[in-house]
C-alpha positions as CSV (number, residue, x, y, z in Angstrom):
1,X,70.5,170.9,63.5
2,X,73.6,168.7,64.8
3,X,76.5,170.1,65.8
4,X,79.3,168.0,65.8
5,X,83.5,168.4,65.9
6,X,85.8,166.6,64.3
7,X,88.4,164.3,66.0
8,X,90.5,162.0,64.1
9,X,93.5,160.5,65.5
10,X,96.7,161.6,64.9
11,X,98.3,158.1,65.2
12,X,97.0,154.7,64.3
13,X,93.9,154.2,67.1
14,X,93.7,150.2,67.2
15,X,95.7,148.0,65.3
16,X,93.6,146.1,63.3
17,X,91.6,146.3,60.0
18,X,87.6,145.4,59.6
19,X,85.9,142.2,60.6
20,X,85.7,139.6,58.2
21,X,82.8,139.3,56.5
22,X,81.3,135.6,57.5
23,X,80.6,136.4,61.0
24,X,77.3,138.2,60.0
25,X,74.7,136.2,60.5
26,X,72.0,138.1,58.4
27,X,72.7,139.5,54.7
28,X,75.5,141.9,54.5
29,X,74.9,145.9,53.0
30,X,77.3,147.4,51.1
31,X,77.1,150.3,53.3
32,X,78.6,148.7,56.1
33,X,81.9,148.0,54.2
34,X,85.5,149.5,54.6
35,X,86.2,151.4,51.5
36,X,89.8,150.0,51.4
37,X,89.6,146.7,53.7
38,X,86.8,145.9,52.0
39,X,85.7,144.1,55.3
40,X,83.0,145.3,58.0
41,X,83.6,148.6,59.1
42,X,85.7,148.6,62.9
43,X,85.5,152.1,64.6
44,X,83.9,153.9,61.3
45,X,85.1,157.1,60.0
46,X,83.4,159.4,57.1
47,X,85.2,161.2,55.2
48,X,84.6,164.7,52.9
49,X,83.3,162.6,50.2
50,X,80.9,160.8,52.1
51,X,82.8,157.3,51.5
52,X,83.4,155.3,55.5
53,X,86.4,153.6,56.3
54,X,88.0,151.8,59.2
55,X,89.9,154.1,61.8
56,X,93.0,151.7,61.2
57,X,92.2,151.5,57.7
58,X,92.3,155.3,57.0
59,X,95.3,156.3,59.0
60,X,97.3,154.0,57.6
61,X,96.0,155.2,54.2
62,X,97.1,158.6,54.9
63,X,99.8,158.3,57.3
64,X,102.1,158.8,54.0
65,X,100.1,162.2,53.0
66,X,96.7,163.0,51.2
67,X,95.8,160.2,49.0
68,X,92.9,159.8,46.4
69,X,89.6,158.3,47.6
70,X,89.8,154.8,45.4
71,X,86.3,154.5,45.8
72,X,85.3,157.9,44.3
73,X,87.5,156.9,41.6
74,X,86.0,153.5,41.1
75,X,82.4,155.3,40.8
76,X,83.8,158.2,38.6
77,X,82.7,160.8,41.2
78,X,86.4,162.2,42.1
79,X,85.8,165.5,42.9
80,X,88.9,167.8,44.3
81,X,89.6,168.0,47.3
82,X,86.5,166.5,48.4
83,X,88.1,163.4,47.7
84,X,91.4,163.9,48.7
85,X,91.8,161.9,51.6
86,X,94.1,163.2,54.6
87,X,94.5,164.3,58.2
88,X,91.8,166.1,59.6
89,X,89.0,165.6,56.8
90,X,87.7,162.6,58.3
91,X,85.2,162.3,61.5
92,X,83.9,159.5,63.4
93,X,81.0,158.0,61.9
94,X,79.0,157.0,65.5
95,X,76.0,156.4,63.4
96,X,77.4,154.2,61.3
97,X,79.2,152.7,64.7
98,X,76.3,151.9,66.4
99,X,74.6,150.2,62.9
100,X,77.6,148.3,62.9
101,X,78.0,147.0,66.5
102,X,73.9,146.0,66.6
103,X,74.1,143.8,63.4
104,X,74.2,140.1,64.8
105,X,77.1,137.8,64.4
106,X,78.1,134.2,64.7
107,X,82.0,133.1,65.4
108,X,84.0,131.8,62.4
109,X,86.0,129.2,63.7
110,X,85.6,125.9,63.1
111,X,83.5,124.0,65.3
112,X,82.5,127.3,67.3
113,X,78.5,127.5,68.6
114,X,79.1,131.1,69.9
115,X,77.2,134.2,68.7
116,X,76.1,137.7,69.7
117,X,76.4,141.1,68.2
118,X,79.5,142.9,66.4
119,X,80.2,144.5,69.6
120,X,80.5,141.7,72.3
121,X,82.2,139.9,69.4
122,X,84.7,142.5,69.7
123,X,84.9,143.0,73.6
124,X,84.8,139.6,74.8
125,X,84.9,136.7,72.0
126,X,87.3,138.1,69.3
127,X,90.7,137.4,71.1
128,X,89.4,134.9,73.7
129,X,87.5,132.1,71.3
130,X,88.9,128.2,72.1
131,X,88.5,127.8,68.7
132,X,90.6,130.3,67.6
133,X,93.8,128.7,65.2
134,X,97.4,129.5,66.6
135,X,100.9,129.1,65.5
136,X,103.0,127.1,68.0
137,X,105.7,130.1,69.3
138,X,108.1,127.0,68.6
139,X,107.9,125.1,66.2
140,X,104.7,126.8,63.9
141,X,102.4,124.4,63.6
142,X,99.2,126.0,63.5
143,X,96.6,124.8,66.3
144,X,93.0,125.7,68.3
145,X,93.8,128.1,71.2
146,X,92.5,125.0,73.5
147,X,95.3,122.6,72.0
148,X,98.2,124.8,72.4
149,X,99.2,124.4,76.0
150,X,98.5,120.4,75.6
151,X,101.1,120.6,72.5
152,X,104.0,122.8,74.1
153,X,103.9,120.4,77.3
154,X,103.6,117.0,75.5
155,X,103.4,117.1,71.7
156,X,105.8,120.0,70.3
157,X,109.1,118.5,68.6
158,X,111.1,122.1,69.9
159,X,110.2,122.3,73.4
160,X,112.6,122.4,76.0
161,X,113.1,119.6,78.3
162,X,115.0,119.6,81.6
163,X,117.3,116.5,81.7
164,X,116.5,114.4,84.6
165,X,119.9,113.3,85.1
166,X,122.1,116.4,84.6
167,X,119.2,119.2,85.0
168,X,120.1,121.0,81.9
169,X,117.7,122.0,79.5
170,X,117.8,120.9,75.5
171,X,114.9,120.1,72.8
172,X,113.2,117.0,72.9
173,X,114.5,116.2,69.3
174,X,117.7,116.2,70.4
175,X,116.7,113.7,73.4
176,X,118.9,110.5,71.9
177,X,121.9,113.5,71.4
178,X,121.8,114.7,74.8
179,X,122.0,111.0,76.0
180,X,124.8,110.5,74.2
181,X,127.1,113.4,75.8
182,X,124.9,113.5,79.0
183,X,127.5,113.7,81.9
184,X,125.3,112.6,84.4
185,X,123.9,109.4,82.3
186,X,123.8,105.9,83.6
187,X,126.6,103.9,82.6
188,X,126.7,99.7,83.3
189,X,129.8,98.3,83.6
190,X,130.3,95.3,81.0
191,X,133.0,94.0,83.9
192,X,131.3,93.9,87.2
193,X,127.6,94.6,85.8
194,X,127.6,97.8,88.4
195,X,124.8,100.3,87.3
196,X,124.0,103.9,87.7
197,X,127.6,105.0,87.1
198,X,127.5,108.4,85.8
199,X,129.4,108.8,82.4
200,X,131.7,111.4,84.0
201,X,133.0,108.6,86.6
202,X,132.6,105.6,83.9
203,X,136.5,106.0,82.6
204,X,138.1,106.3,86.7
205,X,135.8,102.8,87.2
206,X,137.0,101.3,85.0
207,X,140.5,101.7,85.4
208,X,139.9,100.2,88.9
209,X,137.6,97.4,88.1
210,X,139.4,94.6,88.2
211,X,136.4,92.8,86.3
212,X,136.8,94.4,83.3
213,X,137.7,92.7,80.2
214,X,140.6,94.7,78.4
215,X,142.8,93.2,75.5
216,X,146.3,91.2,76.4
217,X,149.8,93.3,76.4
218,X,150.3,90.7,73.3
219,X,147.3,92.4,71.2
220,X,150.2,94.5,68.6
221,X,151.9,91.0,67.6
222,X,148.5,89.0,67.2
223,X,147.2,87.7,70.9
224,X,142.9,88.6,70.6
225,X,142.2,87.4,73.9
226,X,139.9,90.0,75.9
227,X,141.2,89.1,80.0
228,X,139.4,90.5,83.1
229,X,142.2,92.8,84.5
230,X,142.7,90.4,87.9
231,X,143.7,87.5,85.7
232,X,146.1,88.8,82.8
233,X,149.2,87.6,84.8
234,X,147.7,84.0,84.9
235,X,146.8,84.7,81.6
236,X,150.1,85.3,80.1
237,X,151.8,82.5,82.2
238,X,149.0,80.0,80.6
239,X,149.5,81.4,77.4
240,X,153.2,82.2,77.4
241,X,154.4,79.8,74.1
242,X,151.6,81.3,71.9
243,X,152.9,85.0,72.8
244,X,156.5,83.4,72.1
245,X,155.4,81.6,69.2
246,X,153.8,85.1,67.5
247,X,156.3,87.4,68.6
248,X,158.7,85.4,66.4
249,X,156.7,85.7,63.5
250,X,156.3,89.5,63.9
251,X,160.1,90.0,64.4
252,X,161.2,87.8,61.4
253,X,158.6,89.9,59.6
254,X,160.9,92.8,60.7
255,X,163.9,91.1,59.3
256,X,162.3,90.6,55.8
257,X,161.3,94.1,56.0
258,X,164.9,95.3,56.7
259,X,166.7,93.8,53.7
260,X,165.3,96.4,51.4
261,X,167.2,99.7,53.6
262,X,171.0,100.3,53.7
263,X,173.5,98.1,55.4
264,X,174.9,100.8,56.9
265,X,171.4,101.0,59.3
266,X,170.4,97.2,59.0
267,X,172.1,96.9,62.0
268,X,171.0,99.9,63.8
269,X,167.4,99.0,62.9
270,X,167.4,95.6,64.2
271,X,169.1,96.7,67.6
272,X,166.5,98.6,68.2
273,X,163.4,96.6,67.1
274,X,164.7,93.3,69.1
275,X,165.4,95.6,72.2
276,X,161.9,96.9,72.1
277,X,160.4,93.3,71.1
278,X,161.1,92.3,75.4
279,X,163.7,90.5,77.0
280,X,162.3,86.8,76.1
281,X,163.8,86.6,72.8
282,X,167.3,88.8,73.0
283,X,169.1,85.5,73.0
284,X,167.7,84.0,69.9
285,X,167.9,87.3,67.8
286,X,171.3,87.5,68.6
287,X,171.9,84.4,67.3
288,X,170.8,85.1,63.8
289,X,173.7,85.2,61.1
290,X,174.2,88.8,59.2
291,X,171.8,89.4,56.1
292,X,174.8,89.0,52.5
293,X,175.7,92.1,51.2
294,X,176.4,91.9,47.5
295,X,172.5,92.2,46.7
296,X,172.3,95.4,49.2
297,X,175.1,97.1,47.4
298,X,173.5,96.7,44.1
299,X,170.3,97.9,45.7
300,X,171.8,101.2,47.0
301,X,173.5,101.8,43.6
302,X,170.0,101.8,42.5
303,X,168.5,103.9,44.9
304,X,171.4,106.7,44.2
305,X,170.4,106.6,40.8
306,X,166.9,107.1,41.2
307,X,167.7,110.0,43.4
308,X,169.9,111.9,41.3
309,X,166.8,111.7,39.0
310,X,164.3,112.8,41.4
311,X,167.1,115.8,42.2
312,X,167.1,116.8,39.0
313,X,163.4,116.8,38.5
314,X,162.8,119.0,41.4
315,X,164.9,121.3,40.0
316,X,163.6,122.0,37.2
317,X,160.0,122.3,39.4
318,X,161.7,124.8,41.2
319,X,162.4,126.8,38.4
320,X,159.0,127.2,36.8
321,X,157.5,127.4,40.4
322,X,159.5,130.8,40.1
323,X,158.2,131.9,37.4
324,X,154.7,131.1,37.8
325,X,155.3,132.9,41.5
326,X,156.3,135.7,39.6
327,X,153.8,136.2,37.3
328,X,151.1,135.8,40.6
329,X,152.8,138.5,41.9
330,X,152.0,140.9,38.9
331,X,148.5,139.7,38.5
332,X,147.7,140.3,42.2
333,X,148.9,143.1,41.8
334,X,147.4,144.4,38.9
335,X,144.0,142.9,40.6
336,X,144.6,145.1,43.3
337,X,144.6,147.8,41.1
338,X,141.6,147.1,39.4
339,X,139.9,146.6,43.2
340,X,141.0,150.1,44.3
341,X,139.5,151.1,41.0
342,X,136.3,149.9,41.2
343,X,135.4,150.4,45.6
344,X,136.4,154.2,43.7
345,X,133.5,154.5,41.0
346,X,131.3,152.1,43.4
347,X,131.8,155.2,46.0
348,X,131.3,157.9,43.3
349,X,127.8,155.8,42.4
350,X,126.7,155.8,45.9
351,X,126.8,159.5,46.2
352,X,125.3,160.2,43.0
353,X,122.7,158.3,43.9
354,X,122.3,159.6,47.5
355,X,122.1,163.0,45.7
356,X,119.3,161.9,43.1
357,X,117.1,160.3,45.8
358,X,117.6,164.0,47.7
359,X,116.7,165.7,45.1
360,X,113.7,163.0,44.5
361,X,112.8,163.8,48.0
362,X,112.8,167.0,47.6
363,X,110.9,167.4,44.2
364,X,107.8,164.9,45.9
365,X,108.0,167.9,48.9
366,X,107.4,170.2,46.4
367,X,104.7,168.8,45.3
368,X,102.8,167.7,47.7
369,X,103.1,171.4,48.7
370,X,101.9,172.8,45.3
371,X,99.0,170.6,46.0
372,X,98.0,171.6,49.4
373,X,98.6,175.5,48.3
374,X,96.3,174.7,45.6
375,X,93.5,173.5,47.7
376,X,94.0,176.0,50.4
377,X,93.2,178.3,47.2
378,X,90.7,176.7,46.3
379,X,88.7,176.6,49.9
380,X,90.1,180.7,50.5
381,X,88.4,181.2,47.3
382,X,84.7,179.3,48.2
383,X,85.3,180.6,51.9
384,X,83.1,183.6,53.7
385,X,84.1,185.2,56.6
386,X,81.1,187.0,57.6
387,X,78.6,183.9,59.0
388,X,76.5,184.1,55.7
389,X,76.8,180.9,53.3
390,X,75.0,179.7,50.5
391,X,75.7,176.1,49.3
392,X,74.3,175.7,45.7
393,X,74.3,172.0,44.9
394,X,74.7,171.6,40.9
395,X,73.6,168.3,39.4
396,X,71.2,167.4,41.9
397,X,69.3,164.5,40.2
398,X,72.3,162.7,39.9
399,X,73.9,163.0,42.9
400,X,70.3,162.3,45.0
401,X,70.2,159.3,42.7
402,X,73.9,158.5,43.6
403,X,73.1,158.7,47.5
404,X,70.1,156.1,47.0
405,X,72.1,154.0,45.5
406,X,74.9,153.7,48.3
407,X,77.4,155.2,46.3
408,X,77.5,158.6,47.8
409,X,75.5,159.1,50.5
410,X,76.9,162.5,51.9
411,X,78.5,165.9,51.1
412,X,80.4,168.1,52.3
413,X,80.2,171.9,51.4
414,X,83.5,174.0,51.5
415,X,84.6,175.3,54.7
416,X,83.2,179.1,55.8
417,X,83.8,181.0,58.8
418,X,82.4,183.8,61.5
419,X,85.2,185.9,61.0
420,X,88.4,186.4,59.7
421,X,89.5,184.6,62.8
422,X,86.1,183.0,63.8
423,X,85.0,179.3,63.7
424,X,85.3,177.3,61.1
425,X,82.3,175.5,59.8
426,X,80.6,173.2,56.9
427,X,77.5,171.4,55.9
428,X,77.1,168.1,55.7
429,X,73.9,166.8,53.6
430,X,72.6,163.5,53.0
431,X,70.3,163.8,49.8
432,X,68.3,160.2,51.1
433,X,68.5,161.3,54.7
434,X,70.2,159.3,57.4
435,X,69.3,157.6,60.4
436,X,65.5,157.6,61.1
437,X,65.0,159.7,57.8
438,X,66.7,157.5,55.3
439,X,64.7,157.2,52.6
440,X,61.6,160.1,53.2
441,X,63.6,163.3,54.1
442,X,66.8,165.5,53.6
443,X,69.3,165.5,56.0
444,X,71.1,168.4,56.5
445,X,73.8,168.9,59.3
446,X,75.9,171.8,60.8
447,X,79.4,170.8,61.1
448,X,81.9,172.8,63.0
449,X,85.7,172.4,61.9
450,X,88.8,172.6,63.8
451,X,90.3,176.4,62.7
452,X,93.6,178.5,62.9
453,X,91.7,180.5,65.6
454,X,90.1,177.9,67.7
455,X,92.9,178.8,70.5
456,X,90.8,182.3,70.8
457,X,87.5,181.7,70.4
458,X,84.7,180.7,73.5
459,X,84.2,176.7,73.8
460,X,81.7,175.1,73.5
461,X,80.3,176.7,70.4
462,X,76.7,178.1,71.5
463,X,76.0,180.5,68.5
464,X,72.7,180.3,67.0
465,X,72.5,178.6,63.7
466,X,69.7,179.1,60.8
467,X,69.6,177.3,57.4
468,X,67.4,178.2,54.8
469,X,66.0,176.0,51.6
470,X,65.6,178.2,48.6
């Protein structure tokens, strides 16, 4: 008989579920499914009730605590705690492994010619294939393996560019941007038609080209004329009755302008607009006769009027801004109140709640530990501890009939020992037989367990083992 030991992983032993289904290239069996993936089994183990799942698959499963086998369910063979799934009660299946790894298979990616077997699929295609579809770390598109360094480098709207000019990097969508508020960009001067002026320099060129075209000192009274800087003095000597003729017009716009404010600073007013209009035209402004005042008095009597109004008005604004200022003052702080109030309960409600998902912790603790007692009972009770066993299988018919079918191919019997503190040990029987025998004989193998006591006992186990069919 076989002797074998039990070793499932603690943690999570690769990181991936089964393979998908369409790289077989022959029919797919049932038997080489994941119980829970539903995919083709990667790195099988078996569990008590016979069902095989993925290493990942099954430590992920239980990595929360025991869980029901789904699949034991589904056939309406649930059975405790054969089919409680959980740490320790599941072994490598290298039977099923080696099934698994032989059966040929054929890439699916698009456009793909490679196959092989499960195995080198696994070791040297899986992660490596050309054809394999990608998402861009950038931007996410999706893309063949062999397109994505062709996309980062030429294709990929968020990939980093190094400006040629200025060095520094930015995203090719924001190319136009950077141009825009590149220090280091080409400039042209419009005067002089110099090029490769970089924009930080552009404004100190300009100042000192004397080619460039800026707008005459006349520009704020009417004068459009755009004049290369070394020619505005011949310029305004060409031009100098037009500047004359429209700074007139601008300053008897003032005058009009003036007649509607007070006498009292007419006068001030136009002092200071003629003394700012330049020293051409101080002569003729002075010259102009005093505005009448008998329609300015009427206008300021008017203006006092409407003032006294407009006082009165505000007043009264003043008042019911008061009041309305007043009664803010009691809502806020009646508001505040109310806020106080309510961060209050909203504390109380977060500890309540803290305390119910303690105690919600703690009840789920509970029991899961009334369940484990349970089946600890329920194994002390099966157990020996004297070496003898004897394993009657009830229902036989229907459980051989069940293990032709697929459904459940092996059993486990309950765990028996040596001693009290001897090895721990079980059967495992499959009813169609396995390997070479599936289909003409019973298998039957000798399992030993992981015990309490294995830190005592002599390793490797050589004890001599006999099984007898009654």
């Amino acid at each position: 008989m076989a002797a074998q030991e039990p070793s499932p992983p603690s943690s999570l032993e690769g990181n991936k579920p089964g393979f998908p289904k369409k790289i077989l290239a022959n029919k797919l069996e049932d038997k080489h499914l994941c119980n829970i993936c539903l995919k083709i089994l990667r790195r099988p183990f078996q569990a008590q009730c016979g069902h095989r799942f993925c290493s990942y698959c099954f430590n992920k499963a239980v990595s929360s605590g025991p869980q029901k086998c789904s699949a034991c369910i589904k056939e309406d063979i649930f059975e405790e705690p054969t089919s409680i799934l959980k740490q320790g009660c599941a072994f490598p299946d290298n039977a099923a492994k080696r099934e698994v790894e032989a059966l040929e298979a054929v890439c699916i990616n698009e456009e793909c010619s490679w196959t092989g077997t499960i195995k080198e699929y696994e070791a040297n295609h899986e992660g490596k294939c050309d054809f394999r579809i990608l998402p861009c770390p950038s931007c996410k598109e999706l893309l063949r393996a062999n397109e994505l360094e062709r996309h980062n480098e030429r294709e990929c709207p968020e990939r980093t560019l190094n400006c040629k000019y200025c060095k520094e990097p930015f995203h090719f969508k924001n190319i136009k941007a950077h141009d825009e508020i590149c220090p280091k960009y080409p400039m042209i001067c419009e005067g002089c038609a110099k090029k490769k002026i970089p924009r930080e320099k552009y404004v100190d060129h300009i100042k000192l080209c004397t080619k460039f075209r800026t707008p005459c000192r006349f520009h704020v009274v009417g004068c459009d004329m755009m004049v290369e800087k070394e020619k505005i003095h011949d310029h305004e000597q060409a031009c100098s009755y037009e500047h004359l003729n429209l700074l007139l017009h601008f300053i008897m716009g003032i005058k009009v302008n003036l007649e509607c404010l007070q006498p009292q600073s007419l006068e001030l007013l136009k002092m200071g607009q003629l003394s700012g209009a330049g020293a051409p035209v101080q002569g003729a402004c002075a010259l102009l006769p005093p505005p009448p005042l008998h329609s300015e008095k009427t206008k300021v009597a008017e203006l006092s009027r409407r003032c006294q109004e407009l006082e009165l008005k505000v007043s009264t604004f003043e008042n019911i801004v008061c009041v309305l200022n007043r009664e803010m003052e009691r809502s806020a702080t009646t508001m505040e109140a109310y806020n106080r109030q309510h961060r209050l309960d909203q504390d109380k409600i977060e500890i309540l709640n803290n305390k119910v998902r303690q105690l919600e912790r703690t009840v789920g603790l509970r029991d899961l530990s009334i369940v484990e007692m349970e089946g600890k009972m329920r194994e002390m009770s099966a157990a020996t501890y004297d070496g003898v066993f004897v394993w009657k299988i009830s229902d036989f018919s229907k459980k051989r009939q069940d293990a032709v079918a697929g459904r459940a191919p092996a059993m486990f019997s309950p765990a028996f020992y040596t001693s009290k503190y001897g090895y721990k040990m079980c059967l495992r029987i499959y009813l169609n037989g396995d390997g070479t025998g599936r289909g003409t004989h019973l298998s039957l193998f000798f399992v030993v367990m992981r015990g309490h006591s294995d830190a005592l006992l002599k390793w490797p186990f050589n004890q001599k083992v006999s099984v007898i069919n009654f």
